[in-house]
Each structure stands twice: as structure tokens, then as C-alpha cells.
C-alpha positions as CSV (number, residue, x, y, z in Angstrom):
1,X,20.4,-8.5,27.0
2,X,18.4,-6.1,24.7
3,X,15.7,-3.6,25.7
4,X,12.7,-5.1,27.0
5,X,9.4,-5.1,24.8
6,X,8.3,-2.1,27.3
7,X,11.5,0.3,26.7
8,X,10.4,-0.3,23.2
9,X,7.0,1.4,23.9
10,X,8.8,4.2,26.1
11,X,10.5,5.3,23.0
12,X,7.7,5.0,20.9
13,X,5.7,7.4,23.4
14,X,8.8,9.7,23.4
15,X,8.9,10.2,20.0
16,X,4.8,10.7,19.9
17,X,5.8,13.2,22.4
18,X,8.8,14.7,20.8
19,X,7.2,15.2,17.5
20,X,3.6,16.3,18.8
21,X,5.8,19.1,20.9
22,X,7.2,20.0,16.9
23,X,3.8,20.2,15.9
24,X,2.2,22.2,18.4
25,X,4.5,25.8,17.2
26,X,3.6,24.8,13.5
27,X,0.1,24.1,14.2
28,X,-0.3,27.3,15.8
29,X,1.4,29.5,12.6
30,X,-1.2,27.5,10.3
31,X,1.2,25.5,8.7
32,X,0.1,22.8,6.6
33,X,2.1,20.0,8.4
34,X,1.1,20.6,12.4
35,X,0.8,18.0,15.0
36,X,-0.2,15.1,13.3
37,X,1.9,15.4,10.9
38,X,4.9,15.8,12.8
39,X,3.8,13.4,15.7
40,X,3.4,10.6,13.2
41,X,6.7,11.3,11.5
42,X,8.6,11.3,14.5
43,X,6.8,7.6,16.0
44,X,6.7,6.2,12.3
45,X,10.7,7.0,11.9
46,X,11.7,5.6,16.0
47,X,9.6,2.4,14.8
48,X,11.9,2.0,11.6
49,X,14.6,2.6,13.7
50,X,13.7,-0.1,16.4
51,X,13.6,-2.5,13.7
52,X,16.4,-1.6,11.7
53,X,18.5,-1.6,14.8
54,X,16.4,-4.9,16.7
55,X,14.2,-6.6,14.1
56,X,16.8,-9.2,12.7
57,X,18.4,-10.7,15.5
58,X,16.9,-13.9,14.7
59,X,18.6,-13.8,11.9
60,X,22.4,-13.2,13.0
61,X,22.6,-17.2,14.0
62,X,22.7,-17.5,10.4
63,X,26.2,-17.6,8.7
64,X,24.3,-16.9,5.2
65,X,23.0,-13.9,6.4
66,X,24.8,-10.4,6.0
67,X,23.0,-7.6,8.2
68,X,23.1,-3.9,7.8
69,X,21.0,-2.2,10.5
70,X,22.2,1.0,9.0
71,X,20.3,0.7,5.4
72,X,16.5,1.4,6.9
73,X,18.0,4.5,8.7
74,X,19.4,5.5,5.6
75,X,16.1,4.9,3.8
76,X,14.2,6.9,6.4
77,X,16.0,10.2,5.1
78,X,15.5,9.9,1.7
79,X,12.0,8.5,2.1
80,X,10.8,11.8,4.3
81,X,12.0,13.8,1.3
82,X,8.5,13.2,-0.8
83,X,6.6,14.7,2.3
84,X,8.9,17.1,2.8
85,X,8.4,18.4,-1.1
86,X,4.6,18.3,-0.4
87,X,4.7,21.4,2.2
88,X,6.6,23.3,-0.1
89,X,4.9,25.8,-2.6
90,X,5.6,28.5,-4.8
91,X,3.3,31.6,-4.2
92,X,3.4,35.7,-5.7
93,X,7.3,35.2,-6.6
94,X,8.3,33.3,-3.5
95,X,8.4,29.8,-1.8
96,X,7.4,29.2,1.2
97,X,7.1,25.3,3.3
98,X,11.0,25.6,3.4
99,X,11.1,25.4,7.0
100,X,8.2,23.0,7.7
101,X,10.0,20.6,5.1
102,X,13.4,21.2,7.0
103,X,11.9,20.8,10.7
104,X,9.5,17.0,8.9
105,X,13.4,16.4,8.0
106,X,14.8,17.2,11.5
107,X,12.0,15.1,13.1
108,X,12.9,12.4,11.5
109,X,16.0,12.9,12.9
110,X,14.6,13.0,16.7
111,X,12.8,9.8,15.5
112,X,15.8,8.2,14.7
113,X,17.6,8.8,18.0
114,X,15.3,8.4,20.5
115,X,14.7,4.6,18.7
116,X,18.3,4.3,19.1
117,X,17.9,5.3,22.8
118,X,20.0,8.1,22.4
119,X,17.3,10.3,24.6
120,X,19.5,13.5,25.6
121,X,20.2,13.4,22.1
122,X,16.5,13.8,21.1
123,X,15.5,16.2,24.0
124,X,17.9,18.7,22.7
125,X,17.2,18.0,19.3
126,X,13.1,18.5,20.0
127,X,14.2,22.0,22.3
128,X,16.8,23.2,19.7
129,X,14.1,23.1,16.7
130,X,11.2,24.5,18.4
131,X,13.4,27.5,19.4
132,X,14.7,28.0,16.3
133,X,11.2,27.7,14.4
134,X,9.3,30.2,17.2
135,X,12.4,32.3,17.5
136,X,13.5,32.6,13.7
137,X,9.9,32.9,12.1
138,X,9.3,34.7,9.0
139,X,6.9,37.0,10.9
140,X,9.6,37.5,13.5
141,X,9.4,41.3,14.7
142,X,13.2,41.7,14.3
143,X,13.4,40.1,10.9
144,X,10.3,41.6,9.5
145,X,8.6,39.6,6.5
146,X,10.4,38.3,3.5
147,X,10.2,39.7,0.0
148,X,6.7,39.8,-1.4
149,X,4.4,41.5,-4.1
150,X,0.9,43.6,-3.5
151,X,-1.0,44.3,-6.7
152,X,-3.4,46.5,-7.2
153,X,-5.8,47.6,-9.3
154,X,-7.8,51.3,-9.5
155,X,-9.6,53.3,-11.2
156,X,-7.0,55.1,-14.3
157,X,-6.7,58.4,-12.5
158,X,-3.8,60.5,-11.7
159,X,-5.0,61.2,-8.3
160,X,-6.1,57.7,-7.3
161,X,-2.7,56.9,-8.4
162,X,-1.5,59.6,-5.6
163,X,-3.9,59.1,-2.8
164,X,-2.5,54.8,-2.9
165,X,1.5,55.6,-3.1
166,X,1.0,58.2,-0.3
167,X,-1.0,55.7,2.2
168,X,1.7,52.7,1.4
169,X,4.5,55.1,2.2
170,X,2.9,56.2,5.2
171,X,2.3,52.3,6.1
172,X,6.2,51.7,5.2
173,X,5.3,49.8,2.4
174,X,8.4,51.3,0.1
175,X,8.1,49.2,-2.6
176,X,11.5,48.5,-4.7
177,X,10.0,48.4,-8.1
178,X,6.8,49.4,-9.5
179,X,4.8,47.7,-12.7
180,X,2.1,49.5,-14.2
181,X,-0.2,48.4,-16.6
182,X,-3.0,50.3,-18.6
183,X,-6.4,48.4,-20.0
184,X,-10.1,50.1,-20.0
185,X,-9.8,52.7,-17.9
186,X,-8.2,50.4,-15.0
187,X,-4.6,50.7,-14.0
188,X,-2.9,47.6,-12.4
189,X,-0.2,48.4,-9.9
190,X,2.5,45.7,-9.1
191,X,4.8,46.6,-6.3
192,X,7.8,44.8,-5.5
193,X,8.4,44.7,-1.5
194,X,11.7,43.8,0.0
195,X,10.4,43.0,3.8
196,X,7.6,44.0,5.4
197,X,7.9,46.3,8.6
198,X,5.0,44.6,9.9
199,X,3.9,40.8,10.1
200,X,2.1,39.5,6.9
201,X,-1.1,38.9,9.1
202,X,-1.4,42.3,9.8
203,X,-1.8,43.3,6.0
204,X,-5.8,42.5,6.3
205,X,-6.4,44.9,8.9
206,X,-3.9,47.8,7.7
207,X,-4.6,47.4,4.2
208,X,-8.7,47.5,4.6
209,X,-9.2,51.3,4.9
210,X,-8.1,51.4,1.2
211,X,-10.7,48.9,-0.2
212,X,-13.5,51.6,1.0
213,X,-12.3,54.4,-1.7
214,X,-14.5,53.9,-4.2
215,X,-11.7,53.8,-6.8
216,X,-9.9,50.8,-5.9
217,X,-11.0,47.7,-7.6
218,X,-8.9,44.8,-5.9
219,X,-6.2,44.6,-3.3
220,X,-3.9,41.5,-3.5
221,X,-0.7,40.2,-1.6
């Protein structure tokens, strides 16, 4: 005898819960995919699985009838892969949405189990990939922030051009190559960063004193 109609539902509500838990840690960094997006992932993929792995036993009385439970799973992982792409972008020289598009991937993976009632399976799943996602971060204090660039552009004077090098090296910002470019009396800076010793969200604040000299025209990262 199969599952009952309301173990169905259990699993359902597990993933809605597994994936909502996913959701909540990529909500909360602003990510573009958060809890809905990951709660629905995770139910929508357990309800492919409970018919892939359920949904045709009417049909195994017939002899004609050749069933693969296996092919709707296997759908499910290349089908997440067009969402997946959607969260990903290319911004100042760098990508970012890897890791959402990884985790929408995992989650389908959580999906997938607890539909196939493997439930320890999923709990550790859901546990291992919000650890790894709050602990591993690109803002993570330890890790600092990946490579990025900072351009700026100020007034074409050599001590402008002094007074801004002096107050990035004094903010740690040591950049590891510099572009300069000359046009009507404004000079663009481009600065190559490896990491940031400081979390990206902390730019705005530390990076505001300099808008206020009267020679700096724009400041962007």
C-alpha cells in the first residue's frame, strides 16, 4: 500500500517549508530570488516528483505501457536551469546570481527528496545550504568582497588627483590597476580592486565624505 492522499500533503508542506527556510537568508541579502521564489521551487519540484514517482499507477495494469518514473525528475533539473540563468547578471566586470542560481538548483534538489519521502535527506539538504549561503557570503568578514571596479571622475587637477588616492589608501582600497582618462578638464579614474576589506554595503557610507569636495564629479562602484 502507497502513501495516503494526506502524506502527500505532508510533503508538500515540507517542501513549502524547506524552501521558504532557503528563502528567508536570500531574502534578507536582497537577492532577487527570496522566499517565494525558492518556496515555490521547492513545492512545485516535490509535486513533480509525487507524480513522476505515483501518478501512473493506473497505468502499470497495462502490458502496452512502458513506465519511467525517473524521466520527470530528470526534467526537473534541466527545466530549473532557465530560472536559474534569470538570477544571474553581469555587472562592472563581474557576475554575480551564481550562488542564488546554484542554491534555485539545490532546492530543487530538496524538492525532489522530500516527494520521494526521503525526509532526513531533505532536512540536511535545507540545513547544509543555508549554512553554506549565510556562512560563505560574498560579504563574509573573513573572505572580504570579491573583485570589483570604482570609477571616478574629478576635476583635472594634480592635487584632486592626490587628496582621492590618499583617502582610498587610507580606506584600504589599494586598487591593482589604475585607468586614467583625460576630456574637458575632467579626469576619469578607473580602479581595479581585488577584494574589498570591508562589505560592499558599507561603500555608501565610507565613500560619502568624498562626494562633498567640491572637485569630485561622480563616484561609482
Amino acid at each position: 500500500m502507497g502513501p495516503t492522499t494526506w502524506e502527500f500533503i505532508l510533503r508538500l508542506a515540507l517542501a513549502a517549508l524547506f524552501g521558504g527556510i532557503i528563502g528567508v537568508e536570500r531574502e534578507r541579502r536582497l537577492k532577487g530570488a527570496g522566499i517565494r521564489t525558492h518556496l515555490i521551487v521547492c513545492f512545485a519540484s516535490c509535486m513533480m516528483m509525487l507524480v513522476s514517482k505515483y501518478g501512473f499507477f493506473d497505468m502499470a495494469e497495462y502490458e502496452f505501457a512502458k513506465l519511467d518514473p525517473s524521466r520527470i525528475s530528470a526534467g526537473l533539473v534541466t527545466a530549473i536551469g532557465f530560472l536559474g540563468a534569470g538570477t544571474i547578471f553581469v555587472r562592472q566586470k563581474g557576475v554575480t546570481g551564481l550562488s542564488t542560481a546554484a542554491g534555485l538548483w539545490a532546492t530543487v534538489g530538496i524538492g525532489m527528496t522530500t516527494g520521494a519521502g526521503m525526509y532526513p535527506i531533505s532536512a540536511v539538504g535545507t540545513v547544509f545550504l543555508v549554512v553554506v549561503q549565510a556562512a560563505l557570503h560574498r560579504d563574509h568578514d573573513v573572505l572580504g568582497t570579491a573583485a570589483g571596479v570604482l570609477q571616478i571622475q574629478i576635476d583635472d587637477r594634480p592635487e584632486a588627483l592626490s587628496t582621492i588616492m590618499t583617502e582610498l589608501s587610507e580606506l584600504g582600497l589599494e586598487p591593482r590597476s589604475c585607468k586614467y582618462e583625460r576630456s574637458g578638464g575632467v579626469l576619469s579614474i578607473e580602479l581595479s580592486l581585488n577584494r574589498l576589506p570591508f562589505p560592499e554595503r558599507e561603500l555608501n557610507r565610507l565613500l560619502s565624505p568624498m562626494m562633498k569636495h567640491p572637485y569630485v564629479r561622480v563616484i561609482l562602484w
